[in-house]
N, C-alpha and C positions, 0 to 999 in steps of 0.2 A: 506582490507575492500572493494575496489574497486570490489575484484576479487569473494567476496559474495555476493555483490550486482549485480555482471552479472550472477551471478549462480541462482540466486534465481529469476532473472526477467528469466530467460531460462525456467528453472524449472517451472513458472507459465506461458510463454508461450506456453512449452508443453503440461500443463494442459491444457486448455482453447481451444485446438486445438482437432477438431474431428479428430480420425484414420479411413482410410478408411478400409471396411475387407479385406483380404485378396483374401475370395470369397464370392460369393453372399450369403447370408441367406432368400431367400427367396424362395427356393425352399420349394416347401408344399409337407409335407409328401404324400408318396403313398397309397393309400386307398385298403387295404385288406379286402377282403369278404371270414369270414370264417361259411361254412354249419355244421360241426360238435355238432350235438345237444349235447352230452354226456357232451363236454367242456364248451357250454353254460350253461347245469345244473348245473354244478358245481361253475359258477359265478352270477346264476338268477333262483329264483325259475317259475317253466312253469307249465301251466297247463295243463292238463289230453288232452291225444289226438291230440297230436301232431304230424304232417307228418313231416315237412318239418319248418328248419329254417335258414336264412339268417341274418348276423350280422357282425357287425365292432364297435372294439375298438377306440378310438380316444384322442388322449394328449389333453387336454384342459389348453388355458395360455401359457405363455409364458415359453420356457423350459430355465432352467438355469444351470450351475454350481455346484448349492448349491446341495447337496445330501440329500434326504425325499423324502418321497412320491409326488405322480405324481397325480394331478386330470385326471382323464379320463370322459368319457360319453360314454356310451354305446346304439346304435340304434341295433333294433333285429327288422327280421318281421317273425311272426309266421304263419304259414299254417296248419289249422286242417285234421283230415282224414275224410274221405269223405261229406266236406265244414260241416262238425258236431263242430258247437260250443257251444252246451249245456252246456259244463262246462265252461260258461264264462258265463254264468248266473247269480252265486253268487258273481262275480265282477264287475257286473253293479255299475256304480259311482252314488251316491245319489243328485249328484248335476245336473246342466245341461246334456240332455242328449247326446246333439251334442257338439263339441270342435273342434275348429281351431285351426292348428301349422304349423309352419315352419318349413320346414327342409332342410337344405343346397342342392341347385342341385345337386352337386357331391354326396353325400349320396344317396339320392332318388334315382337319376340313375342307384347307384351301387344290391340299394336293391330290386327295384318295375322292372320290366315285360316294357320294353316298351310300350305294352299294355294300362297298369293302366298307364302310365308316363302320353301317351295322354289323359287321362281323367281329370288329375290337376291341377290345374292353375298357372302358373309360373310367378313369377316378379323377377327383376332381378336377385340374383343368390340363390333365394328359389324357393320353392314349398308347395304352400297354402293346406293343406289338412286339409278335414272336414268331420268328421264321427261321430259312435256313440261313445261314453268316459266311458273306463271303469277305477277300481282302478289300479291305477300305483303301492301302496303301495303294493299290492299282492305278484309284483314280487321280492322285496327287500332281500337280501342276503349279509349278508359279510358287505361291506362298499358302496356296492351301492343302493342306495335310488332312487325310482319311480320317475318321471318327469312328464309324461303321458303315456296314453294308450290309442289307437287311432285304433277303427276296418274302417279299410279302401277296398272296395271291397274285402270281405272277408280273409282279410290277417288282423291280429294283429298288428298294428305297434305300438314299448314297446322301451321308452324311457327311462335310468335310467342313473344316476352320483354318481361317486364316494363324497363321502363328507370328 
């Protein structure tokens, strides 16, 4: 009996006690920018007139173990052909027609032009941007669903999540 009762106070010592990892986990993933419009379309629908696009996938949450599906978010910035946005006309938002977002530094940087970087205002580790708001819903395809849309010195920026 003696020899359960040390076993089972071990047992609940090892419980109770943090493991430290192995190795850190806190390395943050690497941030890929991929141009490839074709592969975009086929994850988000885009509008008519499109030059040039810029985007990154990203795991959202915590990743685990367990095996299902991954939420993601998806940031795009779209560039018209010759600064023609005529076809974003019929996706003007009915609501306000300016809108404020954040968007993580490391994003921003990877997507916007140094350029446009210095034009927007940074607090800690976002970037405050504020433009005219078009429909996010537009772009929705598959399992990702609008978040916003946000024409920023004439680049599209098109925020969407998986649900």
């Amino acid at each position: 009996m003696k020899n359960l009762i040390n076993l089972l106070l071990t047992l609940f010592l090892i419980a109770c006690t943090s493991l430290k990892p192995l190795k850190s986990t806190n390395t943050s993933p690497s941030i890929h920018v991929q141009t490839d419009q074709v592969t975009l379309e086929k994850q988000i629908n885009l509008p008519q007139n499109i030059n040039n696009v810029r985007w990154i996938v990203l795991q959202q949450g915590v990743s685990s173990s367990v095996p299902g599906p991954t939420d993601t978010i998806l940031y795009a910035v779209l560039t018209p052909k010759n600064n023609d946005w005529s076809s974003l006309a019929k996706l003007k938002s009915s609501s306000a027609s300016q809108e404020s977002v954040e968007v993580p530094v490391q994003i921003a940087k990877k997507l916007f032009s140094p350029k446009i970087l210095k034009q927007l205002h940074q607090a800690n580790d976002y970037v405050q941007i504020t433009g005219e708001q078009y429909e996010p819903n537009f772009f929705n395809k598959y399992s990702y669903r609008g978040v916003y849309a946000i024409l920023v010195h004439n680049n599209l920026l098109v925020c969407l999540q998986t649900t």
